[in-house]
C-alpha positions in Angstrom: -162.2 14.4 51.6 -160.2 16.9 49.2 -159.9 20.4 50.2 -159.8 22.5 47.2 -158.4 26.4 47.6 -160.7 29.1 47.2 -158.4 31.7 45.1 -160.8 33.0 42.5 -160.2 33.8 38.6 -162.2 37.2 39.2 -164.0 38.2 42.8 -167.6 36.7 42.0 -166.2 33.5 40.7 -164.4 30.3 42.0 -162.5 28.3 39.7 -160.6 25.2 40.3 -159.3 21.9 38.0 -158.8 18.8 40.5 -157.8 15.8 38.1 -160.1 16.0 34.8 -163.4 18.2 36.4 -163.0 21.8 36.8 -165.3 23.7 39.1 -166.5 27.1 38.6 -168.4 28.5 41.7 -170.2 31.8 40.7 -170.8 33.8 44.2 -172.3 37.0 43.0 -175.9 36.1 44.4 -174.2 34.4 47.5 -176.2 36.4 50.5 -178.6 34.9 52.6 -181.4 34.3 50.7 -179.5 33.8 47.3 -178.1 31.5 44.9 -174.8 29.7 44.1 -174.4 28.5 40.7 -172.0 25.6 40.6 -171.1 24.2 37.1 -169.1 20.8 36.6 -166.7 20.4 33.7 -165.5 17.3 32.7 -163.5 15.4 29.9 -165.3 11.7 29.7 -168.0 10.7 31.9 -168.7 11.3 35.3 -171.2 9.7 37.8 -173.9 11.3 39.7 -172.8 15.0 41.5 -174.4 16.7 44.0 -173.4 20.2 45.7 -174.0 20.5 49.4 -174.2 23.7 51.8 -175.2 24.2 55.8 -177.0 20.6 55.2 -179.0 21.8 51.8 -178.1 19.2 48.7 -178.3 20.3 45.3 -178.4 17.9 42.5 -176.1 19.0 39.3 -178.2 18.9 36.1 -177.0 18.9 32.4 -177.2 22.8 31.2 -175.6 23.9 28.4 -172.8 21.0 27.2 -172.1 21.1 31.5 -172.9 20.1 34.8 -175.0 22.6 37.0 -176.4 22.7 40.4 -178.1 25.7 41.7 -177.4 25.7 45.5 -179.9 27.7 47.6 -178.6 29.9 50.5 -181.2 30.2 53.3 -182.3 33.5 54.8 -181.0 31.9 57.9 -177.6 31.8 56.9 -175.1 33.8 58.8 -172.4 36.4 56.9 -168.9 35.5 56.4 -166.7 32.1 55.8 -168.7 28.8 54.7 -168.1 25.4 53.3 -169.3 24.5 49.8 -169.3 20.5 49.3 -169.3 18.9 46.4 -170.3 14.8 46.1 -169.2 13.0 42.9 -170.0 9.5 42.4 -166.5 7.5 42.0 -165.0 4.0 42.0 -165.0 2.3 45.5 -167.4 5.3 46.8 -168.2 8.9 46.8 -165.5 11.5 46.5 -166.2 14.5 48.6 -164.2 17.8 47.5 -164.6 21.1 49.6 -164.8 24.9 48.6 -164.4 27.8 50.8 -166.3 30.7 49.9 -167.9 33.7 52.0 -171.7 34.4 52.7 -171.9 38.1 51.6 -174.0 40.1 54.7 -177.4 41.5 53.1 -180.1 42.9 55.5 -183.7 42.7 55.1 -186.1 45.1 57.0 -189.0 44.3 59.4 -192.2 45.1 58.9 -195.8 45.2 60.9 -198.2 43.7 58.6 -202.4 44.5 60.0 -204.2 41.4 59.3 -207.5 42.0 58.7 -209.8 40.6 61.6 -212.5 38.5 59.5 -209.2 36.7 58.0 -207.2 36.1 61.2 -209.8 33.0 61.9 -208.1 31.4 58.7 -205.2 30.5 61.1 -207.2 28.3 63.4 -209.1 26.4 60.8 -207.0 22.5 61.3 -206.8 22.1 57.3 -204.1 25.0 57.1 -201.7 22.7 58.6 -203.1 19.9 56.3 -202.4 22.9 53.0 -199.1 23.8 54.6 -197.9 20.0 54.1 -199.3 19.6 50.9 -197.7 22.6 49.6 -194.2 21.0 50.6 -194.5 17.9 49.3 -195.0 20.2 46.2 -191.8 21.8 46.5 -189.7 19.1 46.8 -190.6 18.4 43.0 -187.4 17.5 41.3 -187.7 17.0 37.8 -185.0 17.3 34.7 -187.9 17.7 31.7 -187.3 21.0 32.0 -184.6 23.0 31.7 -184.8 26.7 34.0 -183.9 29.1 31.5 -184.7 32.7 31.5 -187.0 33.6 35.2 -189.6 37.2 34.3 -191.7 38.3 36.8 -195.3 37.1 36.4 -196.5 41.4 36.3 -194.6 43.9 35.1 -194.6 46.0 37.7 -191.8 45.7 40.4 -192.5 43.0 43.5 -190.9 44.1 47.4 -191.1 42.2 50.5 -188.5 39.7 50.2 -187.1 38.5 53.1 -188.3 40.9 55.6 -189.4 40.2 59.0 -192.5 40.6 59.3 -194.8 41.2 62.9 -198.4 40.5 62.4 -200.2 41.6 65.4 -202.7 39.3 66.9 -201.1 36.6 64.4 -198.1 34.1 65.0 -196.7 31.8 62.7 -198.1 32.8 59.6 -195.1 32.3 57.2 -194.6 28.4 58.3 -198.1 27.5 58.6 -198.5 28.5 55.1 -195.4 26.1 54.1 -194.7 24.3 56.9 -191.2 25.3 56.7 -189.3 26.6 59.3 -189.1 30.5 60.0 -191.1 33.5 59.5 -189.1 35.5 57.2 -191.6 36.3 54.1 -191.0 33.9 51.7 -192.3 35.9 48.6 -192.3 39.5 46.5 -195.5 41.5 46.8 -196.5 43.3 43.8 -199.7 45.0 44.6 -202.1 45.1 42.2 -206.0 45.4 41.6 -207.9 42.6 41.5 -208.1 40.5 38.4 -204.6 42.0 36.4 -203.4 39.3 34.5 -200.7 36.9 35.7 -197.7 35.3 33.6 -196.0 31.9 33.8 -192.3 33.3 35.2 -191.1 30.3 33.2 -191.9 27.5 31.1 -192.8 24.7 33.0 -195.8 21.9 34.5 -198.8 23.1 36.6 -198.6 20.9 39.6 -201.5 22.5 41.7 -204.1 24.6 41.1 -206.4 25.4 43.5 -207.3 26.7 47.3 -205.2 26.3 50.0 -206.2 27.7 53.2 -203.6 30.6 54.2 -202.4 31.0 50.4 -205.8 31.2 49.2 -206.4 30.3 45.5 -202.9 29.2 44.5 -200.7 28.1 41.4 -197.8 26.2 41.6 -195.5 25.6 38.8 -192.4 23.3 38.1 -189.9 24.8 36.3 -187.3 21.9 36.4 -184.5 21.1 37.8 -185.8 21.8 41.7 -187.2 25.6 40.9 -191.0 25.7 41.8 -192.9 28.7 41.4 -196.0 29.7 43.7 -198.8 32.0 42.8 -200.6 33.4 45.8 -204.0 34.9 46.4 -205.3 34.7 43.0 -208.6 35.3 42.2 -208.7 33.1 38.8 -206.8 30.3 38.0 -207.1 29.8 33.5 -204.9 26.9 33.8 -205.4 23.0 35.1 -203.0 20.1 37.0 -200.8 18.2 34.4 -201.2 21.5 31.8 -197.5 22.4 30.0 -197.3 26.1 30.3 -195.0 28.4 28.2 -193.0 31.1 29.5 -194.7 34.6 29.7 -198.5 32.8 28.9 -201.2 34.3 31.0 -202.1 31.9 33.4 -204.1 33.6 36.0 -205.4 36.6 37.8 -204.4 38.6 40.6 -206.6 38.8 43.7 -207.2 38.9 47.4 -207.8 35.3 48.8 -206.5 33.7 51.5 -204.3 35.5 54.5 -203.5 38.7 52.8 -203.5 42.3 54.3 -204.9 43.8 50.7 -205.5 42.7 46.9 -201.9 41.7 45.9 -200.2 38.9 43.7 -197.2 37.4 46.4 -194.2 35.8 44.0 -192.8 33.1 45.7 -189.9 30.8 43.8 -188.3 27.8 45.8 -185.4 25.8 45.2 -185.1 22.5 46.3 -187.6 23.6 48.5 -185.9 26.1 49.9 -187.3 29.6 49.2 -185.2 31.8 47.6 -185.3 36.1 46.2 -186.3 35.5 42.8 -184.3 38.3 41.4 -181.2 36.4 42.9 -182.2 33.3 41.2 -182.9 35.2 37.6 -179.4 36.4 37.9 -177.6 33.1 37.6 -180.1 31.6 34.5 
């Protein structure tokens, strides 16, 4: 394993050279629920790369004449000094180099969120588990067709929520039965919005699901490439189908109020290698 010193070129970015690669690390987003971009560059060829941090991997994908790899930071992280690996494929084995950076602290608020009581019954049906798997065998979609470039929200109004902590009284475990991931920290931004408004692709990208799930109600989800998949929550129209290529900005769907939602809203979720992430944070770095 080579260690590789963290001294930066300017305070939001890492840069290092170890033999031909050179490494930049850009930390502006890096807060727990953010985004490290790492980018690779290289004189010749270089074998597969992968970027590794508190057990998440990242593949690197070609972007713009370099490597990149888009490492998600978990809401669970914890402030302060971490460990950035990086895996490149060599001659007699993989060569691991390490990168010191810090975890900027960022708090999120809590929140008591009043379910309504004729929805509350939609966490004991036994096919929300069933939805909750489905859904993450949906987000671990890794695909290189496409290319994440620019990432708009779907309304253009502004989206909150974020990352809180939210207490829904008379409800447990609402966040991971919807995704069967671990925690409860909400996963999404809430824009709320009447019924019906008109919904954009984020991104250009593949429909991979469209549909009802039991907790998200009617729901879109949407590969972007490269291990960012978006989810459209609690729609009330879905205009497009499985398999359909869809272009950045295209209307896609309306807002609504199905599934486990306290009031008509569209919820904004955006994953990375199936580990949700703040959009905004991800926009930042494409």
């Amino acid at each position: 394993m080579l260690f590789v010193s963290a001294a930066s070129a300017r305070a939001e970015e890492i840069v290092r050279r170890v033999g031909r690669v050179t490494f930049r690390v850009d930390t502006s987003q890096a807060f727990p629920g953010g985004v490290l971009a790492v980018r690779l560059g290289v004189k010749g060829r270089l074998g597969g790369a992968s970027a590794f941090l508190d057990g998440y991997r990242a593949p690197f994908y070609p972007d713009r004449g370099v490597l990149r790899a888009l490492v998600p930071v978990a809401t669970t992280a914890e402030a302060g000094p971490a460990t950035l690996g990086v895996g490149i494929a060599a001659r007699g084995g993989e060569q691991r180099l390490v990168i010191p950076l810090t975890i900027s602290a960022h708090e999120y608020s809590s929140r008591d969120v009043v379910l309504p009581e004729e929805k509350r019954s939609l966490l004991d049906r036994p096919d929300a588990t069933h939805d909750g798997r489905r859904l993450l065998s949906l987000l671990r979609t890794e695909t290189s067709e496409f290319v994440p470039g620019v990432l708009l929200p779907p309304l253009g109004t502004t989206g909150a929520g974020f990352g809180e902590a939210r207490v829904h009284p008379a409800a447990t475990a609402v966040e991971s039965r919807a995704d069967a991931l671990q925690g409860e920290r909400h996963r999404g931004l809430d824009y709320l919005v009447p019924v019906g408004t008109p919904v954009r692709a984020p991104a250009a990208g593949t429909v991979l699901f469209a549909g009802p799930l039991t907790l998200p109600g009617e729901t879109l989800v949407i590969d972007h490439g490269q291990g960012v998949v978006s989810v459209l929550l609690h729609l009330s129209r879905i205009d497009v189908r499985v398999g359909d290529t869809v272009a950045a900005g295209a209307f896609v769907a309306a807002s609504g109020d199905t599934g486990l939602t306290p009031e008509p809203l569209l919820e904004w979720r955006v994953y990375l290698h199936a580990v949700p992430v703040d959009p905004n944070a991800l926009a930042a770095l494409l």
